[in-house]
C-alpha positions as CSV (number, residue, x, y, z in Angstrom):
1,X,0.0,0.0,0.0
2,X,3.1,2.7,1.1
3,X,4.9,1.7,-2.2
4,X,1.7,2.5,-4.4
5,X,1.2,5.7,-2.5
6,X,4.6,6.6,-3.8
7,X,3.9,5.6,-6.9
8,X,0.7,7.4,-7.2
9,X,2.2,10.4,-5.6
10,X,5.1,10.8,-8.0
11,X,3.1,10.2,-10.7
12,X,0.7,12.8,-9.9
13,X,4.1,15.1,-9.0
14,X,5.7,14.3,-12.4
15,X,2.3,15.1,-14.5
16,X,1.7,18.6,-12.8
17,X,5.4,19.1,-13.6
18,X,4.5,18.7,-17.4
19,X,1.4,20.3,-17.6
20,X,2.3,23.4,-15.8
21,X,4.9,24.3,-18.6
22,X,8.0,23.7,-16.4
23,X,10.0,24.7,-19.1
24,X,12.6,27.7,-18.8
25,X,9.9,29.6,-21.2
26,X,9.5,33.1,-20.3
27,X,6.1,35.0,-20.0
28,X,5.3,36.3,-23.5
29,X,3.4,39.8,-25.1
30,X,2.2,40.1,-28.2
31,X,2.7,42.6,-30.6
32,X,0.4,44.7,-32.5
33,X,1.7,48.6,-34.3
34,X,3.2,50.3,-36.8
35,X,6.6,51.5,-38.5
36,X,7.1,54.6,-40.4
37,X,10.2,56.2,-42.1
38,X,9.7,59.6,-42.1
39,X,6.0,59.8,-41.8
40,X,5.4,57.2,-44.2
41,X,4.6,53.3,-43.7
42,X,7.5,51.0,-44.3
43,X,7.4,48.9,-47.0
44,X,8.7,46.0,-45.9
45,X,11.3,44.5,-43.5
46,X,12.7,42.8,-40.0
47,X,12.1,43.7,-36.7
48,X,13.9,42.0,-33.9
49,X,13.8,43.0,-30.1
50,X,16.3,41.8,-27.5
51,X,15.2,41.5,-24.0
52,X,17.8,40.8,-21.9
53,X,18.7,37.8,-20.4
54,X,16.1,36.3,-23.3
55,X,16.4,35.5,-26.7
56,X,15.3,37.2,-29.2
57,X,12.2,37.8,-31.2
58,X,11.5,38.5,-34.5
59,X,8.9,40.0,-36.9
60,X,7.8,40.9,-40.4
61,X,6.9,44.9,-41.4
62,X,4.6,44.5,-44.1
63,X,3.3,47.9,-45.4
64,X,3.7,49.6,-42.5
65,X,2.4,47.4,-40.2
66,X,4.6,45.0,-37.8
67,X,3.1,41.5,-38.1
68,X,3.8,37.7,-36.7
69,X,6.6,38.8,-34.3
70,X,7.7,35.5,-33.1
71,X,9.9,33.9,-30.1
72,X,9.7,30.2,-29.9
73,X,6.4,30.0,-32.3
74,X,5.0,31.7,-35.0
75,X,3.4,34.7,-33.3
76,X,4.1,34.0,-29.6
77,X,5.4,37.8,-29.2
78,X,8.2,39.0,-27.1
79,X,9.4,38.1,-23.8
80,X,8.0,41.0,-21.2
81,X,11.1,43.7,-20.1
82,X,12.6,46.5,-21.5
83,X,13.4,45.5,-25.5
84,X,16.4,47.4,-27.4
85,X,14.7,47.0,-31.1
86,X,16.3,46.9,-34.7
87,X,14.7,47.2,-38.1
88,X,16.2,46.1,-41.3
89,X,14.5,47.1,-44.4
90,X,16.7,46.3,-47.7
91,X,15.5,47.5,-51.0
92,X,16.9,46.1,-54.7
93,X,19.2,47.8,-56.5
94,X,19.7,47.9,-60.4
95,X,23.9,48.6,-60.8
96,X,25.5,48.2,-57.8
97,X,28.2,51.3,-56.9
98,X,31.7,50.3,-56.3
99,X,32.8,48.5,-53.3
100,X,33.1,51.2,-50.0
101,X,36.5,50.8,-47.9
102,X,33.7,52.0,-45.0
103,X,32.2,49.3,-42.4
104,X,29.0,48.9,-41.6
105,X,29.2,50.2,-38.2
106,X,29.9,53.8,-39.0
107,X,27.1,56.3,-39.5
108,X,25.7,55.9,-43.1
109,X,22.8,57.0,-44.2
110,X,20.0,55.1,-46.6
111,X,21.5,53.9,-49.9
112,X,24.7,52.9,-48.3
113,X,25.4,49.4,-50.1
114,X,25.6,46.1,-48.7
115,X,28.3,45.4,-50.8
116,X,30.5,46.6,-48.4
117,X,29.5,43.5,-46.6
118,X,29.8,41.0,-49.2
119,X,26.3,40.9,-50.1
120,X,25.3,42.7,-53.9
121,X,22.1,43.4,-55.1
122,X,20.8,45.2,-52.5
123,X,20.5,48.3,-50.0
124,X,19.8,49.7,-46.6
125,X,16.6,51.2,-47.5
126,X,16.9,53.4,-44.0
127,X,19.9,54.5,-41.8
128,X,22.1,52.0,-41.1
129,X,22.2,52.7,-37.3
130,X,18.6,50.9,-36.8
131,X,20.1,47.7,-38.0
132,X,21.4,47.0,-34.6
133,X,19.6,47.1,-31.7
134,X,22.3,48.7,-29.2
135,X,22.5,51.7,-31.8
136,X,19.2,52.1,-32.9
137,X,17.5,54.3,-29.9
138,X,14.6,52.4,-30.3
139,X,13.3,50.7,-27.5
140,X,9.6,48.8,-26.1
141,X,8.3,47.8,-22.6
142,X,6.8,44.8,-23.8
143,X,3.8,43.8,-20.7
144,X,2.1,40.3,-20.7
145,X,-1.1,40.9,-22.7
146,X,-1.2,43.3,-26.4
147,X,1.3,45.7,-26.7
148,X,0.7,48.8,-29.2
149,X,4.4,49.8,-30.5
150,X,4.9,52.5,-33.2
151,X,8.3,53.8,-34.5
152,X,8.4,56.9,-36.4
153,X,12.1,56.5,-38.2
154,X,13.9,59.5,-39.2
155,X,16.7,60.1,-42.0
């Protein structure tokens, strides 16, 4: 009788372990909003924010508007803190301009070619310094529940 007790009890302790999400996962917000570059929608591009001590999430701009930001799953949302946030937008280009000697990390503004980088065909469609999420200034205090974000980018 003592050893099924056992039994019973770990079984019931190991089943509450799984179905309370034990995992390391942390609390998630979701993201709703809107990107602009200098007062007009954003075509298109990436968004990533970087909680720390999390990893981070990522999400499409589509016409302005920031969509399926994801963590673990397809639009999960963000862990909740403070976020530093980046946006990449890249644009085509038709002839590419001669190699820069200039690194990516230096103040450019848009048009500055990813060629520099080793990548041709295409272009920072906004300033260069929103590509990472230390220099871009933008930041979100992402709270469990919907979170309305807009960023206004500037030249």
């Amino acid at each position: 009788m003592k050893r099924s007790l056992i039994l019973i009890f770990s079984l019931c302790l190991t089943t509450s372990f799984f179905v309370s999400g034990c995992s390391d996962k942390p609390v998630l917000g979701k993201i709703e909003g809107t990107v602009t570059y200098d007062g007009k929608p954003l075509e298109k591009g990436t968004i990533i924010f970087a909680v720390p001590g999390t990893r981070e999430a990522t999400g499409v701009i589509e016409n302005g508007k920031i969509i399926n930001v994801a963590t673990f799953n397809d639009g999960d949302g963000v862990p909740i803190g403070e976020a530093s946030v980046a946006i990449i937008a890249l644009k085509e280009v038709k002839s590419l301009p001669a190699p820069k000697t200039s690194t990516l990390e230096s103040e450019t503004s848009p048009g500055q070619s990813i060629a520099t980088a080793g990548m041709s065909g295409q272009e920072f469609s906004i300033p260069v310094k929103y590509v990472n999420p230390e220099t871009s200034g933008l930041k979100a205090t992402i709270q469990k529940g919907v979170n309305q974000i807009q960023f206004d980018l500037k030249k």
